[in-house]
KETOR-555426 format. One record per residue: x, y, z of N, C-alpha, C in turn. Coordinates in nm, 4 decimals, decimal comma, padded with zeros to 6 digits. Layout:
<nodes>
n.px; n.py; n.pz; ca.px; ca.py; ca.pz; c.px; c.py; c.pz
X; Y; Z; X; Y; Z; X; Y; Z
...
</nodes>
This chain:
<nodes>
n.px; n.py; n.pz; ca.px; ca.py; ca.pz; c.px; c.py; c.pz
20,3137; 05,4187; -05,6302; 20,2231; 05,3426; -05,7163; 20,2572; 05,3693; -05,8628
20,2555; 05,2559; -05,9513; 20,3006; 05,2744; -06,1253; 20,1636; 05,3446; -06,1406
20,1798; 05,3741; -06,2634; 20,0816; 05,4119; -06,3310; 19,9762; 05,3159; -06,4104
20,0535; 05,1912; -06,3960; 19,9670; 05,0767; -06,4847; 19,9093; 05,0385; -06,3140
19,9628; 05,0363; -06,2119; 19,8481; 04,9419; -06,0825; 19,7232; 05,0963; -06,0735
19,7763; 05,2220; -06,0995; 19,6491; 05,3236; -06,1117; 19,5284; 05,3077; -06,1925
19,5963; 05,2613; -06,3004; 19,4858; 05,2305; -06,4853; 19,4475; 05,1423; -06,3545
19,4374; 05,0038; -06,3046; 19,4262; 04,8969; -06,3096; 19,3047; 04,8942; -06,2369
19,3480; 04,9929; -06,0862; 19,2337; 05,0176; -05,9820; 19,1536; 05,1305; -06,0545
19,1473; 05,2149; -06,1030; 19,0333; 05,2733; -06,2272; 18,9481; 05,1805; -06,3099
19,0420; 05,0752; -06,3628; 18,9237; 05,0017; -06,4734; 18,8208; 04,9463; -06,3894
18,9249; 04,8721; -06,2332; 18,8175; 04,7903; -06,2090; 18,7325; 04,8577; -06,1428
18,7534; 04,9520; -06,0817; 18,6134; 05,0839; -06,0369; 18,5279; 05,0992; -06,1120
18,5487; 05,1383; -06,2935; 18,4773; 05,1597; -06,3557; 18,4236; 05,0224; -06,4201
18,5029; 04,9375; -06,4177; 18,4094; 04,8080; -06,4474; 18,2409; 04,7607; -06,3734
18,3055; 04,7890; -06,2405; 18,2007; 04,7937; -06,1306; 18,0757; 04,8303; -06,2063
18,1057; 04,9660; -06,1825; 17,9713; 05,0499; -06,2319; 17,9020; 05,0210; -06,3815
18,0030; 04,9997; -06,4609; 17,9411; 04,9263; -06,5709; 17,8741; 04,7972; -06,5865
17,8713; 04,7463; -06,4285; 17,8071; 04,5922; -06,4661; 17,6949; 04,6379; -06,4275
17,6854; 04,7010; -06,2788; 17,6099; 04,7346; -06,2035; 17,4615; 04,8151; -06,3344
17,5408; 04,9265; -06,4289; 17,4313; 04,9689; -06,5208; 17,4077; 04,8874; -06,6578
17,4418; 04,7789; -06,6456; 17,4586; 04,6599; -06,7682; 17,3419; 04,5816; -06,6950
17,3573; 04,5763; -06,5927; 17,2269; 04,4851; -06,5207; 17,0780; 04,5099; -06,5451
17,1386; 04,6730; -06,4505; 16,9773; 04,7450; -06,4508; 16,9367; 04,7128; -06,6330
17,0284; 04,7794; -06,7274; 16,9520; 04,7954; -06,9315; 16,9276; 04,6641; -06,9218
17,0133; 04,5631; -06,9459; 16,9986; 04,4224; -06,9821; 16,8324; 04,3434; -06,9182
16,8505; 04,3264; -06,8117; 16,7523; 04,2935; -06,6963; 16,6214; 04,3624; -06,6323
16,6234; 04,5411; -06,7100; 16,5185; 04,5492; -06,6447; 16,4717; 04,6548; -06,8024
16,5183; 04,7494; -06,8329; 16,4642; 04,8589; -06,9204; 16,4675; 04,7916; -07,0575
16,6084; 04,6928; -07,0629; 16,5472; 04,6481; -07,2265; 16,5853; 04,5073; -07,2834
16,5080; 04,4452; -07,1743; 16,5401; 04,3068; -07,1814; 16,5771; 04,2352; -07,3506
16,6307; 04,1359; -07,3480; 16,6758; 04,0922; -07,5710; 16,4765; 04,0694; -07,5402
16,4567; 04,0456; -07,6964; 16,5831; 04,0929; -07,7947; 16,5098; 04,2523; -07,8003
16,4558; 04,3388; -07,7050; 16,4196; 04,4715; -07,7315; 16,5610; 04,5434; -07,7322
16,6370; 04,4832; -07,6684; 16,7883; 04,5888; -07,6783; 16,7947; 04,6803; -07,8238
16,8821; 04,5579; -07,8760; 16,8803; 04,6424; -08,0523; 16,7864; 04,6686; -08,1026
16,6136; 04,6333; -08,1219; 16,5575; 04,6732; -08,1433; 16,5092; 04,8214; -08,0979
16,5092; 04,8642; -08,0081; 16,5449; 04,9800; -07,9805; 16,5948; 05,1172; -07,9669
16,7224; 05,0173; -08,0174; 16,8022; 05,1162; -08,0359; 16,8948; 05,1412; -07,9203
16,9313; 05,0695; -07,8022; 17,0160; 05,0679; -07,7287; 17,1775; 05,0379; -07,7297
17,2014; 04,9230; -07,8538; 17,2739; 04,9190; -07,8409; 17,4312; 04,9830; -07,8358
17,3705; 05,0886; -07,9527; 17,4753; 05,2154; -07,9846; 17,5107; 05,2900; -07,8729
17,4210; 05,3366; -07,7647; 17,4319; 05,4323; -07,6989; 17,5065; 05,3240; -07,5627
17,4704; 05,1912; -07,5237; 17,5534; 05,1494; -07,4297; 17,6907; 05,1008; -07,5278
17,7557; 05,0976; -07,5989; 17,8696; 05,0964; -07,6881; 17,9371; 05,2447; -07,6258
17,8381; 05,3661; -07,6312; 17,9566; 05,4948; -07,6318; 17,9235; 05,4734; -07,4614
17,8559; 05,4505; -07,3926; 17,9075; 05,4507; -07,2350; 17,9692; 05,3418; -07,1908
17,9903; 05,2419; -07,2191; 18,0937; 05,1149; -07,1807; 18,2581; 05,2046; -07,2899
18,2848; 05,3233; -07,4048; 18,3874; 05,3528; -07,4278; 18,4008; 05,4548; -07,3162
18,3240; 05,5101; -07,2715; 18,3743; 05,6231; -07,2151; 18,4150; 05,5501; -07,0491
18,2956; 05,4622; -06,9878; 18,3554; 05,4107; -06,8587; 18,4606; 05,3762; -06,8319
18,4418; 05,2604; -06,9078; 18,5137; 05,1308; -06,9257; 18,6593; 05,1550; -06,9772
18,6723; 05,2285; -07,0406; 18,7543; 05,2462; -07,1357; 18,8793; 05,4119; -07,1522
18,7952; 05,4839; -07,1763; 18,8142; 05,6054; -07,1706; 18,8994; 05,6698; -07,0038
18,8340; 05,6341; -06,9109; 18,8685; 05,6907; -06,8246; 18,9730; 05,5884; -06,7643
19,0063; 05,5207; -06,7454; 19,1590; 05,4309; -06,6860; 19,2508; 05,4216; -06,8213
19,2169; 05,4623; -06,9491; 19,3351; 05,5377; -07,0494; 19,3877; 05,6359; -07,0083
19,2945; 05,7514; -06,9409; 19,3424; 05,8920; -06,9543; 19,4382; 05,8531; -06,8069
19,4235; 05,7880; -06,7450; 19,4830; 05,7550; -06,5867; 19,6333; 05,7323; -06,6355
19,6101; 05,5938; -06,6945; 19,7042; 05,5451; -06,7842; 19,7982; 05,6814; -06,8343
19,7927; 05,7767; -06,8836; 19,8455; 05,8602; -06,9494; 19,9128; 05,9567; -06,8550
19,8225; 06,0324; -06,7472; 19,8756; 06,1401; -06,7088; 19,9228; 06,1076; -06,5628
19,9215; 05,9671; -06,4920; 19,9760; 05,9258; -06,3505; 20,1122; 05,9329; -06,3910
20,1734; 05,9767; -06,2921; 20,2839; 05,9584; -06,2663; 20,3096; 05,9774; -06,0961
20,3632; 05,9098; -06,0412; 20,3795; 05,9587; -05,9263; 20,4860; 06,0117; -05,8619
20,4093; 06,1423; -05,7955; 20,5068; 06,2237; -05,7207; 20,4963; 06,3261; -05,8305
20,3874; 06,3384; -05,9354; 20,3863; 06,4713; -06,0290; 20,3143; 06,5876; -05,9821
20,3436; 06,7077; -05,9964; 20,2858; 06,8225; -05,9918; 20,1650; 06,8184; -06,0055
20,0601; 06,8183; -05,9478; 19,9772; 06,8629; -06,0125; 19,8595; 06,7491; -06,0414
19,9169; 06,6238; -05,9507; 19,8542; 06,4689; -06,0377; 19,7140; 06,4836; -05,9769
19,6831; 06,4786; -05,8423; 19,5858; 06,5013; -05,7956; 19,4683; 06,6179; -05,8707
19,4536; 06,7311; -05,9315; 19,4143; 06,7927; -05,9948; 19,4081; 06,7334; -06,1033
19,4645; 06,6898; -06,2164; 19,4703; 06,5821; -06,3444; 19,3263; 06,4407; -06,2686
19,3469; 06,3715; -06,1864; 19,2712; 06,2760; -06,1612; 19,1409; 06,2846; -06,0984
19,1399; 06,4685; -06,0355; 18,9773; 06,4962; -06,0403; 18,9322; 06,5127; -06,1396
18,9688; 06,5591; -06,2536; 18,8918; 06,6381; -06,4267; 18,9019; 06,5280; -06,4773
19,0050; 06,4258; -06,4587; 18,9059; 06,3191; -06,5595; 18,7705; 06,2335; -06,5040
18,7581; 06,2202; -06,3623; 18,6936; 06,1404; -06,2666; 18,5644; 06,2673; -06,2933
18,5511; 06,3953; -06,3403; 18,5049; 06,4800; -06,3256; 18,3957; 06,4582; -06,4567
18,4921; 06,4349; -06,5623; 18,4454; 06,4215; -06,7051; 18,4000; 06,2833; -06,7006
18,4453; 06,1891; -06,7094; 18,3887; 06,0395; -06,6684; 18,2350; 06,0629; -06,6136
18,2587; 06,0893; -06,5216; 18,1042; 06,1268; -06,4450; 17,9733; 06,1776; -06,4827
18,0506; 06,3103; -06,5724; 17,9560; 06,3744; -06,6501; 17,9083; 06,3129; -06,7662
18,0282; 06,2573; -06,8252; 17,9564; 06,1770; -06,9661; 17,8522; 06,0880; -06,9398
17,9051; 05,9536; -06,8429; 17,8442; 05,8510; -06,7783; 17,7358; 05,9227; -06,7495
17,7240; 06,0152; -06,6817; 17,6126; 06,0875; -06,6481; 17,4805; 06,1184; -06,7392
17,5230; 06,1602; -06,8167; 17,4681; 06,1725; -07,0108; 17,4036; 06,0683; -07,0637
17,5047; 05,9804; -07,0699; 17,4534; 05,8494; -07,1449; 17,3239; 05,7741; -07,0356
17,3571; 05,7858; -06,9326; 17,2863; 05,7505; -06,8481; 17,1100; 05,8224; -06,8757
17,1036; 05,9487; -06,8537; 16,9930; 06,0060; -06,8914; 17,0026; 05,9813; -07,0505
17,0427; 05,9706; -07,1306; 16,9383; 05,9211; -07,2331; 16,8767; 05,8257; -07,2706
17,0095; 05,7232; -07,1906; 16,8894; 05,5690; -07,1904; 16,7823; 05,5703; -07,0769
16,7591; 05,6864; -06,9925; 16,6449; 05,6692; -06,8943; 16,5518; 05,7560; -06,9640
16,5598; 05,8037; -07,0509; 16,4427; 05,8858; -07,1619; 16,4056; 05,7932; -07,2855
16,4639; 05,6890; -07,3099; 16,4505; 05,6574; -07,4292; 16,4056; 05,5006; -07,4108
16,4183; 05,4641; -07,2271; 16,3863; 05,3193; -07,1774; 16,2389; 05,2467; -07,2658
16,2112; 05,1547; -07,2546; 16,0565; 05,1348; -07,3520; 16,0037; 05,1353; -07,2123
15,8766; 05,1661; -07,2008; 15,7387; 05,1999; -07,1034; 15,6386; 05,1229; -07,1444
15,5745; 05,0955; -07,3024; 15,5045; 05,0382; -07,3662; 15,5005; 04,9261; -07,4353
15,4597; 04,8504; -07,4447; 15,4711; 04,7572; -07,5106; 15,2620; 04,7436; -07,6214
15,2253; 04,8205; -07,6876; 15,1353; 04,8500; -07,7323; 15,0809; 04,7880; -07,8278
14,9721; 04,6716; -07,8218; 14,8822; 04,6006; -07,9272; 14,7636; 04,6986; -07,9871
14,8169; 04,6778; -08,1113; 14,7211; 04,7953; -08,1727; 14,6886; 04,7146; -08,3181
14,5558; 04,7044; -08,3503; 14,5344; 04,6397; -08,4483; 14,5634; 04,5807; -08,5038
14,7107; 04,5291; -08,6074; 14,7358; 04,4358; -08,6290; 14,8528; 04,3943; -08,5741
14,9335; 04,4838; -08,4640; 15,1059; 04,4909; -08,4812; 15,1150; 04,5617; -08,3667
15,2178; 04,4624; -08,2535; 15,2956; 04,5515; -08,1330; 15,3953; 04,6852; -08,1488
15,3596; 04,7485; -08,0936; 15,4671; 04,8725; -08,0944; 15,5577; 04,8780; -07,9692
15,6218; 04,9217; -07,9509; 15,7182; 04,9443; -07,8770; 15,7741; 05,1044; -07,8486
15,7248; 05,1063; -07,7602; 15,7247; 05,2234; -07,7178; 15,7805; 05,2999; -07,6077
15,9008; 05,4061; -07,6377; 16,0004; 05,4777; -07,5250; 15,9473; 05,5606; -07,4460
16,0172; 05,5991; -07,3442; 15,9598; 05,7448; -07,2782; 15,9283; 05,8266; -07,3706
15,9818; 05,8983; -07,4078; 16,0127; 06,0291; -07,4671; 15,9987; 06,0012; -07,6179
15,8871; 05,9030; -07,6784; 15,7964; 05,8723; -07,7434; 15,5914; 05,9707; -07,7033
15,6020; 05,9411; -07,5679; 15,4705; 06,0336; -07,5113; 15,4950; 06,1513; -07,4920
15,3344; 06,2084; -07,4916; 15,3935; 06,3743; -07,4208; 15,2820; 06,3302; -07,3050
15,3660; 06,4375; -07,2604; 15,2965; 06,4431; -07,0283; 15,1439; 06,4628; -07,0929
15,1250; 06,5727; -07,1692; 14,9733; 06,5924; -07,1668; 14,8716; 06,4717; -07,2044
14,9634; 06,4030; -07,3382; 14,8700; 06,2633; -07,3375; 14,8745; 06,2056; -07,2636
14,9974; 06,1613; -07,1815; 14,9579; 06,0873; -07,0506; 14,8779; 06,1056; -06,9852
14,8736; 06,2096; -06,9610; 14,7525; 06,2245; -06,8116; 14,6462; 06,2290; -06,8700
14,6163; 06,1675; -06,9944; 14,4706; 06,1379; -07,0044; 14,4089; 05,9957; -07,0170
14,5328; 05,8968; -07,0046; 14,5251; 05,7765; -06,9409; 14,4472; 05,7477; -06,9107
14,3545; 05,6089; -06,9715; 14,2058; 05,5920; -06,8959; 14,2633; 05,5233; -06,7431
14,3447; 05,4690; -06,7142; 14,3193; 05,4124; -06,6075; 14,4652; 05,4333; -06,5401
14,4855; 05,4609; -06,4107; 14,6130; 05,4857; -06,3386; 14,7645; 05,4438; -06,3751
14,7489; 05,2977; -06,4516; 14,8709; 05,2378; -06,4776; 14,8921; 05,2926; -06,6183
14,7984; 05,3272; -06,6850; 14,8740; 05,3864; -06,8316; 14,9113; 05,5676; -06,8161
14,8809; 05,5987; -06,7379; 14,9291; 05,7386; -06,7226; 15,0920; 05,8129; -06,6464
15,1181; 05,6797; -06,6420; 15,3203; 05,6720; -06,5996; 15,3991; 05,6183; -06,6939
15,5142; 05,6351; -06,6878; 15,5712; 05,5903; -06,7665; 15,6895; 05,4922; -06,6698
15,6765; 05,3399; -06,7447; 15,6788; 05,2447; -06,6875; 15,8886; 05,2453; -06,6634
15,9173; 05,1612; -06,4995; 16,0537; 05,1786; -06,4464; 16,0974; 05,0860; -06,4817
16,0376; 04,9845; -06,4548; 16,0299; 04,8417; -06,4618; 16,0379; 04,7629; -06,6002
16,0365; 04,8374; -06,7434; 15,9969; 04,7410; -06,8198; 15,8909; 04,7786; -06,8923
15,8456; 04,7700; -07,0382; 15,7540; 04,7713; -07,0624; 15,6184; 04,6848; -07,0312
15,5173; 04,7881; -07,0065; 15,3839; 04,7333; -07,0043; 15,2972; 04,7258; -07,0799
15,2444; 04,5864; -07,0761; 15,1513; 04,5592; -07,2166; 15,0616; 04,5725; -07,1927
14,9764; 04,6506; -07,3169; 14,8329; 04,7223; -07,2941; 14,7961; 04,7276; -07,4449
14,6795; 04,7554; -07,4784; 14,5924; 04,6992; -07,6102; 14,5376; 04,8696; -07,6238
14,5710; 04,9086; -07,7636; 14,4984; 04,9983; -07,8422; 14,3837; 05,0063; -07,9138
14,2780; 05,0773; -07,9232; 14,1649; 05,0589; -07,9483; 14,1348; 05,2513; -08,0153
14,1033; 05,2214; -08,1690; 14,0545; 05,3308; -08,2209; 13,9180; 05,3588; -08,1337
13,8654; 05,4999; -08,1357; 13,7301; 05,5220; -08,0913; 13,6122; 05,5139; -08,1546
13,5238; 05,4773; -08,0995; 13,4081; 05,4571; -08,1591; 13,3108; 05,5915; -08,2294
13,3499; 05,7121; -08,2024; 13,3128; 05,8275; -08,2238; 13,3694; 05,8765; -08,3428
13,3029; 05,8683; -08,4656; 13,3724; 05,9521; -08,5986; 13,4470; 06,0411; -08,6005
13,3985; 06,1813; -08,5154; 13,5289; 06,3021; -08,5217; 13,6589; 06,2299; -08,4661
13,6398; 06,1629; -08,3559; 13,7809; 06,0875; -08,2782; 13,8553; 06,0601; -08,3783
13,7773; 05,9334; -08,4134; 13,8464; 05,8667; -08,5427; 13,9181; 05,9079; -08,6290
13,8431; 06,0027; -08,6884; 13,8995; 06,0822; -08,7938; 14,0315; 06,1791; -08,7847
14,0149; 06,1924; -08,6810; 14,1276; 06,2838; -08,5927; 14,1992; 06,2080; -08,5950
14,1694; 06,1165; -08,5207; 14,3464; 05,9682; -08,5205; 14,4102; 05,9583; -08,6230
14,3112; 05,9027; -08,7238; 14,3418; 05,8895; -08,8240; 14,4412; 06,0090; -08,8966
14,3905; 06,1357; -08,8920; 14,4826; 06,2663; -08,9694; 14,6242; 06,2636; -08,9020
14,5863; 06,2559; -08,7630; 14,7419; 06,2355; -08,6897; 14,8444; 06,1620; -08,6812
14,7885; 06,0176; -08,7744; 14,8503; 05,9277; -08,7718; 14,9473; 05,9313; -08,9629
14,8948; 06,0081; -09,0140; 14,9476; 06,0530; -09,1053; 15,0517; 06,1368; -09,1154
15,0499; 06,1832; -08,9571; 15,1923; 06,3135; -08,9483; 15,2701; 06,1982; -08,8599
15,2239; 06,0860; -08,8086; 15,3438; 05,9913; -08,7393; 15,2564; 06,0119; -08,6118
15,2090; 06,0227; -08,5896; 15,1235; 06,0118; -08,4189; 14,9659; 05,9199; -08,4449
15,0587; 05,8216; -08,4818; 14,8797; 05,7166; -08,4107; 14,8356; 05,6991; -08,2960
14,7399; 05,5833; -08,2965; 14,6703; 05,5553; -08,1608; 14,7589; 05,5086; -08,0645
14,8482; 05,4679; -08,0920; 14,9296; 05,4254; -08,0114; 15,0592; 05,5077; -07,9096
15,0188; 05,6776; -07,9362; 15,0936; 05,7178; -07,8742; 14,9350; 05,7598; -07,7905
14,8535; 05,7950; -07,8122; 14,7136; 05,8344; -07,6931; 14,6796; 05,7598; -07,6158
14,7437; 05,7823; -07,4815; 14,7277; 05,6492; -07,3678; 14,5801; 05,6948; -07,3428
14,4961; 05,7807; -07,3843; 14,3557; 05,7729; -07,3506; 14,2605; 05,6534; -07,4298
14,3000; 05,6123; -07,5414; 14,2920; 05,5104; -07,6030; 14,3344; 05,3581; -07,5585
14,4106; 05,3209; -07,4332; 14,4748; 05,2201; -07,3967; 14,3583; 05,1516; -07,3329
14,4144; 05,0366; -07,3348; 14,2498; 04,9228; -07,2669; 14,3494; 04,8213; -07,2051
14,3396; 04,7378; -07,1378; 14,3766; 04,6454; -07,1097; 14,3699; 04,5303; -07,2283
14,5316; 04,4358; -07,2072; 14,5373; 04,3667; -07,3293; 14,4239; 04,2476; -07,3911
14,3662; 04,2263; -07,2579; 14,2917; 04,0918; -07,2746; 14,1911; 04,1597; -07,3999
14,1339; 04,3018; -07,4042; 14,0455; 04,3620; -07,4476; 14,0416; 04,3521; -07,6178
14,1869; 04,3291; -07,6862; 14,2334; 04,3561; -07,7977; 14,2832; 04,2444; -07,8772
14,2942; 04,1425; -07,7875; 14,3029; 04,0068; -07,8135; 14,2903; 03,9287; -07,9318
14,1340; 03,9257; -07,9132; 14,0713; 03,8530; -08,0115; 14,0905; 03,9011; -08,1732
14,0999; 04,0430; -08,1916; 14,1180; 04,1548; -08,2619; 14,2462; 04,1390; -08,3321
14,3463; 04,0803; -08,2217; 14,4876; 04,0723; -08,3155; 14,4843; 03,9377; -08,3403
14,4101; 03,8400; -08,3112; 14,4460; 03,6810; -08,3521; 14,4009; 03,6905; -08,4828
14,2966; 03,7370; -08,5008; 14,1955; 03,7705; -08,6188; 14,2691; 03,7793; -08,7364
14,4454; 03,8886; -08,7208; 14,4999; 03,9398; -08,7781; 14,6742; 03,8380; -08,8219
14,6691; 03,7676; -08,7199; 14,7949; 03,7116; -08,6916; 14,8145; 03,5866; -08,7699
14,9305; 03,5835; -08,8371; 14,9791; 03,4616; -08,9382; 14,9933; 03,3423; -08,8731
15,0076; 03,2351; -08,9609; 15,0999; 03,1192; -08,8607; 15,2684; 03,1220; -08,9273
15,2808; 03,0373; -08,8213; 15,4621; 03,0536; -08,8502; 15,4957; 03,0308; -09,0037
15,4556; 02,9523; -09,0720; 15,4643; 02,9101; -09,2144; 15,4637; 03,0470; -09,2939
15,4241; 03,1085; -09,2359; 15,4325; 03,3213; -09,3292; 15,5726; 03,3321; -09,3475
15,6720; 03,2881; -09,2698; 15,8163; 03,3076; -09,2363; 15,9002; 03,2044; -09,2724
15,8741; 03,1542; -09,3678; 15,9195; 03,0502; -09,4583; 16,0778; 03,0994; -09,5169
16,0477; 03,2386; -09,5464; 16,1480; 03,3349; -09,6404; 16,3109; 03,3244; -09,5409
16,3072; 03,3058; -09,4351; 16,4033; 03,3085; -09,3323; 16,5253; 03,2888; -09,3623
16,6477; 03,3390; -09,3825; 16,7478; 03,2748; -09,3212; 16,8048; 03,1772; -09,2477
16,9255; 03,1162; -09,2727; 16,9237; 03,0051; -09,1396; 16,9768; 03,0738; -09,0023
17,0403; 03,2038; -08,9952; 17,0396; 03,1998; -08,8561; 16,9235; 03,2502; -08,8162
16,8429; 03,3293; -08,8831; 16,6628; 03,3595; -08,8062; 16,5972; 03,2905; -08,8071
16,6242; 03,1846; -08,9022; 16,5063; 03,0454; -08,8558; 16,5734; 02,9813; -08,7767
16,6791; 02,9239; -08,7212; 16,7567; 02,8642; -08,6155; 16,6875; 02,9715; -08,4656
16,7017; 03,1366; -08,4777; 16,5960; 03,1658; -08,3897; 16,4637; 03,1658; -08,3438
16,4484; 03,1476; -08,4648; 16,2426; 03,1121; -08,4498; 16,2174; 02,9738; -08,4046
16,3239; 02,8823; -08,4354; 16,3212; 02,7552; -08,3721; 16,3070; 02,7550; -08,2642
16,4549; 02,7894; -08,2160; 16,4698; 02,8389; -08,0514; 16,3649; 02,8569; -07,9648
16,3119; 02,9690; -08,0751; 16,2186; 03,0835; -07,9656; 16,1023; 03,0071; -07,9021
16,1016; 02,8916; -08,0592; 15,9300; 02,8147; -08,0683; 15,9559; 02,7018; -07,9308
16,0860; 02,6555; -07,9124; 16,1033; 02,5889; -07,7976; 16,0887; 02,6196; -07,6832
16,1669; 02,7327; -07,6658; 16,1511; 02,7917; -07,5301; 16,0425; 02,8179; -07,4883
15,9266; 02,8194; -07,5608; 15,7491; 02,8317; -07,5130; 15,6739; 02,7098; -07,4694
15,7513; 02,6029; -07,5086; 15,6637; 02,5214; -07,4801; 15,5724; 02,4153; -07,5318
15,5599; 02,5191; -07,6658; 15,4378; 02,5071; -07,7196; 15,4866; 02,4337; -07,8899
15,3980; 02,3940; -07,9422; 15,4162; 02,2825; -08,1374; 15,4086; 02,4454; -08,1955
15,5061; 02,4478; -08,2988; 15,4367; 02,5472; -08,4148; 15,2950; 02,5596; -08,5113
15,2145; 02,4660; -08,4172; 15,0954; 02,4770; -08,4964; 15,0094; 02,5889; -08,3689
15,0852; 02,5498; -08,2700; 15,0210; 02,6270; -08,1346; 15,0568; 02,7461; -08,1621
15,0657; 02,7939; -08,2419; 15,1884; 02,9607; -08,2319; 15,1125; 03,0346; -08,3526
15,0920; 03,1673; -08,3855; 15,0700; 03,2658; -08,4461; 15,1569; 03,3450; -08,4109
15,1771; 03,4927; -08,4889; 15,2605; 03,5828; -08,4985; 15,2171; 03,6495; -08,5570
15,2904; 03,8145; -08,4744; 15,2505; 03,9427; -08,5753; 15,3860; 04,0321; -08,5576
15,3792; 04,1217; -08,6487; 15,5074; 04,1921; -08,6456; 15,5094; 04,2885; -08,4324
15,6316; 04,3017; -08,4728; 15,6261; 04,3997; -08,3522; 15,7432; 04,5746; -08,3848
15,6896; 04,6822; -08,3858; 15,7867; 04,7895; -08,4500; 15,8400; 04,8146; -08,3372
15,9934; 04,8990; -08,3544; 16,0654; 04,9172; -08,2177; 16,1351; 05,0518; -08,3074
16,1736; 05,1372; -08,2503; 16,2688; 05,2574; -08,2889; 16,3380; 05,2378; -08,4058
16,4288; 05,1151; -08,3926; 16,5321; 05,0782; -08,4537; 16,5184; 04,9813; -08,5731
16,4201; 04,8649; -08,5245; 16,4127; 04,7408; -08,5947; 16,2805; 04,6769; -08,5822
16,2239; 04,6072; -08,6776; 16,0913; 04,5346; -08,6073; 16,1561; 04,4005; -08,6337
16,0661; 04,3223; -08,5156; 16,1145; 04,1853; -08,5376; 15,9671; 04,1431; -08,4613
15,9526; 03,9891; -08,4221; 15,8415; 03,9252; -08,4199; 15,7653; 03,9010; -08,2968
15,6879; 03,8842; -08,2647; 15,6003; 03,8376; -08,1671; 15,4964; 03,7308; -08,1618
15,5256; 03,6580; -08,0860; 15,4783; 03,4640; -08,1119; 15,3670; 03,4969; -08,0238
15,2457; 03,4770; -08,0448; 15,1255; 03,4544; -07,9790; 15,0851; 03,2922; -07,9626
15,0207; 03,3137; -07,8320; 14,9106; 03,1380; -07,8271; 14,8166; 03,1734; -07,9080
14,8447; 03,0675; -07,9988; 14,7128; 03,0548; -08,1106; 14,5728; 03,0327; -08,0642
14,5346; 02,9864; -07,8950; 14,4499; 03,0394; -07,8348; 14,4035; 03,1435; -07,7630
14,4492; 03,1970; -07,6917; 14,4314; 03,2943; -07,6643; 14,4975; 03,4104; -07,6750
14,5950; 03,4239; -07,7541; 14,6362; 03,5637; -07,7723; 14,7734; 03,6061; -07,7288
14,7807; 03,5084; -07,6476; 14,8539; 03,6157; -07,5139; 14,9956; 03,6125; -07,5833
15,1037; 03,7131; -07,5656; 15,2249; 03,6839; -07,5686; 15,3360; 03,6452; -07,5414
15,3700; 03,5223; -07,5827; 15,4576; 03,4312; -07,5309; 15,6028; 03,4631; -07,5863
15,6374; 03,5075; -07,6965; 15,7720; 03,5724; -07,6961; 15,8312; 03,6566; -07,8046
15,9358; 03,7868; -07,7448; 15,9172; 03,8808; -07,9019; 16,0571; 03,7939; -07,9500
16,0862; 03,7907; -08,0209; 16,2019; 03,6795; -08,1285; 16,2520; 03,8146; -08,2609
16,4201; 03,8367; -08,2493; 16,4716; 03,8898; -08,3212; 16,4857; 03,8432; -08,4814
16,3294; 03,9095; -08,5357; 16,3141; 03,7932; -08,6838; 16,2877; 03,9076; -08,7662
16,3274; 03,9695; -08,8373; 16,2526; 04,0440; -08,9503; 16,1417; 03,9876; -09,0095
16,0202; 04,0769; -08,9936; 15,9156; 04,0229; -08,9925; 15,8552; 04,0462; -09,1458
15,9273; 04,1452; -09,2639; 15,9127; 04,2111; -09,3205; 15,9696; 04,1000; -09,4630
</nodes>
């Protein structure tokens, strides 16, 4: 066997697996436009170099056949491959979004390893006390009605921990609704646009369905980037987040 039909059956091994974990990010942990917002995109960049890339180079390099030693050479890289892949892998399963959080005026977006276990488990209700496999789940924030609470949120939210990381605070979205329409622009706020972000807000406004008079919007924050979130100007609900600087 050459050493280029070795690279060849390596890439496409490792291609495999790279679609296979291109599926799961793309399709399930960070559907567009939360990808870059997120902050994903960097980190699947260094595991598509190291899969994809990295490991049917090093093949490329040290096959030869009938060499000393080749078999030993093609476990340590298959060894290292693994481990990296391995890596990148756990940090995009720590850093997946779980949340998708309406909180007074503005969606957050929210990773694993954004919560701590202890706030979780004080989750008012079963589904906010996990951290979601599937995708973020949308759920509505609600300051407390109790002054010390409040006040407390409030101090914490000054060191970077608002309401929106205390899943004991979470309500169901319908609950918060009315609260963010109250708050929410119409599309005409976004006048300032660019033509390729208004060519997306176009888009986006199509793909719903719905007239831009039907549509409101509020920002949405993500790790990386905030961009927008199109509400029914009746009821609330969210019909689509749109890669728009909202700012």
């Amino acid at each position: 066997m050459s050493r280029w039909k070795a690279a060849s059956i390596h890439f496409s091994i490792s291609l495999v697996i790279g679609i296979a974990i291109g599926v799961l990010l793309f399709g399930v942990w960070y559907p567009p436009p939360f990808f870059h917002a997120a902050g994903a995109d960097t980190l699947v960049l260094l595991l598509v170099g190291v899969d994809v890339v990295l490991g049917p180079l090093l093949t490329l390099v040290v096959f030869k056949a009938g060499k000393p030693g080749l078999k030993f050479d093609l476990v340590c890289i298959a060894i290292i491959q693994t481990l990296a892949l391995a890596y990148g892998v756990s940090v995009m399963t720590r850093s997946r979004p779980v949340f998708l959080v309406a909180a007074v005026d503005r969606f957050l977006l929210l990773s694993a390893n954004d919560l701590d276990d202890a706030d979780l488990a004080q989750g008012s209700k079963p589904e906010f006390r996990t951290r979601s496999w599937t995708g973020p789940r949308l759920v509505g924030a609600q300051l407390p009605t109790d002054v010390e609470d409040r006040n407390s949120i409030l101090f914490s939210g000054v060191a970077g921990k608002d309401v929106d990381k205390f899943p004991r605070y979470y309500v169901d979205y319908e609950n918060v609704a009315p609260q963010l329409l109250a708050k929410a622009q119409s599309l005409d706020a976004l006048v300032k646009l660019d033509a390729p972000s208004r060519e997306r807000l176009d888009g986006a406004v199509r793909a719903t369905g719905k007239s831009a008079g039907e549509i409101v919007w509020l920002p949405m924050l993500a790790r990386k980037a905030s961009i927008v979130m199109l509400l029914d100007r009746g009821t609330g609900r969210p019909l689509k987040a749109v890669a728009v600087n909202p700012w």
